[in-house]
C-alpha positions as CSV (number, residue, x, y, z in Angstrom):
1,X,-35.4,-3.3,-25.5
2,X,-33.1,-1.2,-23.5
3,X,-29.8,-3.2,-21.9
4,X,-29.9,-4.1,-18.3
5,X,-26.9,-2.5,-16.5
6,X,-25.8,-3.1,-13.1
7,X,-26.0,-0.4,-11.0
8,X,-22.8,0.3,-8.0
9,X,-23.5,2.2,-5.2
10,X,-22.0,5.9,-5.8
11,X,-20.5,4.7,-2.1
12,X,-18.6,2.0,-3.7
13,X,-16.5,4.4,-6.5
14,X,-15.8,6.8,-3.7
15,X,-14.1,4.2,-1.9
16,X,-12.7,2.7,-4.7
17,X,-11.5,6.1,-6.1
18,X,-9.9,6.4,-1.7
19,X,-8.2,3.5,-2.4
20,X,-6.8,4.0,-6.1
21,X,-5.3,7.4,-4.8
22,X,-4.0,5.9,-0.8
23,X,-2.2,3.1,-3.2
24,X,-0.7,5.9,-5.7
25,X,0.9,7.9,-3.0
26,X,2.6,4.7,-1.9
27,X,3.7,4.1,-5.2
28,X,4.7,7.4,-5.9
29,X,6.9,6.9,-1.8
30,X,8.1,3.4,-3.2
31,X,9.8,5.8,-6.2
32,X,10.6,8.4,-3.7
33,X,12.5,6.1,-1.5
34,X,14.3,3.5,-3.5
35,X,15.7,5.9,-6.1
36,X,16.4,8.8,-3.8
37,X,19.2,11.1,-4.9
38,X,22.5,11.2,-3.1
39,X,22.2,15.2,-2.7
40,X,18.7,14.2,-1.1
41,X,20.3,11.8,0.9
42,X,23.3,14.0,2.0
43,X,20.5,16.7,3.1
44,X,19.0,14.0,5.7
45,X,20.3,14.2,9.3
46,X,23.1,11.5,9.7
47,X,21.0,9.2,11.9
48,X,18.4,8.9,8.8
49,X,20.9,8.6,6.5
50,X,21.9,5.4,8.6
51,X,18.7,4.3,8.7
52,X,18.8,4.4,4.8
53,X,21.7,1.3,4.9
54,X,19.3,-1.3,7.4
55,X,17.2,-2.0,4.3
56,X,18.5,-5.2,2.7
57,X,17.2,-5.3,-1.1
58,X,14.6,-8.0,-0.4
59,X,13.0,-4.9,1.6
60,X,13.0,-3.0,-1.4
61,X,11.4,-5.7,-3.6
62,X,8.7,-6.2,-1.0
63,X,7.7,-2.3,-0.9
64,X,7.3,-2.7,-4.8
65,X,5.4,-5.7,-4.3
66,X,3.0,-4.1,-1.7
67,X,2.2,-1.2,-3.8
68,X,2.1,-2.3,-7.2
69,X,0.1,-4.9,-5.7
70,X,-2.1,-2.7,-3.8
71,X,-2.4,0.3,-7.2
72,X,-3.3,-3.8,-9.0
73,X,-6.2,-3.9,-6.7
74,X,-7.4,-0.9,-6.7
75,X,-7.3,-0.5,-10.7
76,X,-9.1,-3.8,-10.2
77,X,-11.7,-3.0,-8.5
78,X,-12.7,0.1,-10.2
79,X,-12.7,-2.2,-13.3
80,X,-14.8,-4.2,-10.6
81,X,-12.6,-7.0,-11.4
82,X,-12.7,-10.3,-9.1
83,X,-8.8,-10.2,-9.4
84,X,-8.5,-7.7,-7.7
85,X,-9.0,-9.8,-4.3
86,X,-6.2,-12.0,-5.0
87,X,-4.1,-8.4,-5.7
88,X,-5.0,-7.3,-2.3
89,X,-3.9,-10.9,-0.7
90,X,-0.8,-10.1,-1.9
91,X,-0.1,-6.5,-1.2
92,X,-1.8,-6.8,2.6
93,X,0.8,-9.8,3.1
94,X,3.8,-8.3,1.5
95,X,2.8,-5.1,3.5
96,X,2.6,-7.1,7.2
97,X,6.2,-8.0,6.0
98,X,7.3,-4.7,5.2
99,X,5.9,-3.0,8.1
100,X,7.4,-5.7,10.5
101,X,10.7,-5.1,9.2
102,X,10.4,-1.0,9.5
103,X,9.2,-0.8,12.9
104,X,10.8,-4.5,14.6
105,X,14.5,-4.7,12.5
106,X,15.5,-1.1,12.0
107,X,16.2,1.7,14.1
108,X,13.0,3.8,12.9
109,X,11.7,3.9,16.4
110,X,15.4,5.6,17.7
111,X,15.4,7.7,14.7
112,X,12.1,9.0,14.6
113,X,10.4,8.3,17.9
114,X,7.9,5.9,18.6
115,X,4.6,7.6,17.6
116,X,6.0,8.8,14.5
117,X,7.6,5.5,13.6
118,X,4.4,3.7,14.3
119,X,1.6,6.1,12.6
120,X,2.7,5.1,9.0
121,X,2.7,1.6,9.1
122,X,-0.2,1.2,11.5
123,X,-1.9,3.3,8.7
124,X,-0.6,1.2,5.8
125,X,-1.7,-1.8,7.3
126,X,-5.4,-1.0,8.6
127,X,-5.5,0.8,4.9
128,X,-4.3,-2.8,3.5
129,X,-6.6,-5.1,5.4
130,X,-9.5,-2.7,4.5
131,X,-8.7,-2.9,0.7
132,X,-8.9,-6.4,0.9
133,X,-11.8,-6.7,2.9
134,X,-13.8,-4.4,0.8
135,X,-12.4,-6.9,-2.2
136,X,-13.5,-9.9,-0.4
137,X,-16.8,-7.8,0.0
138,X,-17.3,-6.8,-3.4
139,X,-17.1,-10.8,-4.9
140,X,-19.5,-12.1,-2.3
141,X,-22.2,-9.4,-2.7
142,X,-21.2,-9.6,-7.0
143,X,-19.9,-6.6,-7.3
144,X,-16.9,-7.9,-8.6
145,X,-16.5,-10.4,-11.9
């Protein structure tokens, strides 16, 4: 007797594969960001440099929450992991926190004007809420155990 394998949708490792790669580039902008070089940071324009000084460190430790969190997930569900549902509950909450703060308690929107302000983290948000939908998905239909 041959074993019985369950078989995923190709659909379902393209978008896990999406989301692995989306949550990597946020990692790789949480690394970007937090341990940016002070020649880097002399070369921004002065009012971005300001903005650099509005983010307290509990900022900071959200931002790694939401994408190590998110990258969690992600690894998770191409493991097709049920974790990875409670990883995306985590990341999509620490990233409404996040995202709140950069648009509503720093000058972003002065700094870079509103539609550029605003494009990211509308992005990172939708791209949040769909991880964990997709998640939330994956264990109801079984895909994830």
């Amino acid at each position: 007797m041959s074993p019985k394998y369950s078989s995923t949708h190709f659909c379902f490792w393209i978008v896990a594969l999406f989301f692995l790669l989306w949550n990597l580039v946020g990692v790789l902008s949480f690394f970007t960001h937090t341990f940016i070089s002070d020649a880097s940071l002399a070369a921004l324009p002065e009012n971005e440099r300001a903005l650099y000084t509005q983010y307290p460190l509990w900022t900071t430790i959200v931002f790694g929450a939401a994408v190590f969190y998110g990258f969690t997930s992600a690894l998770g569900l191409l493991m097709k992991k049920k974790w990875a549902r409670i990883a995306a509950s985590i990341s999509f909450i620490t990233v409404l926190i996040q995202m709140i703060h950069n648009v509503f308690y720093t000058d972003s929107i002065a700094v870079y004007g509103i539609i550029e302000a605003i494009t990211m983290p509308v992005l990172v948000v939708v791209f949040s809420l769909l991880l964990l939908l997709y998640t939330n998905r994956g264990v109801k239909k079984g895909w994830l155990n």
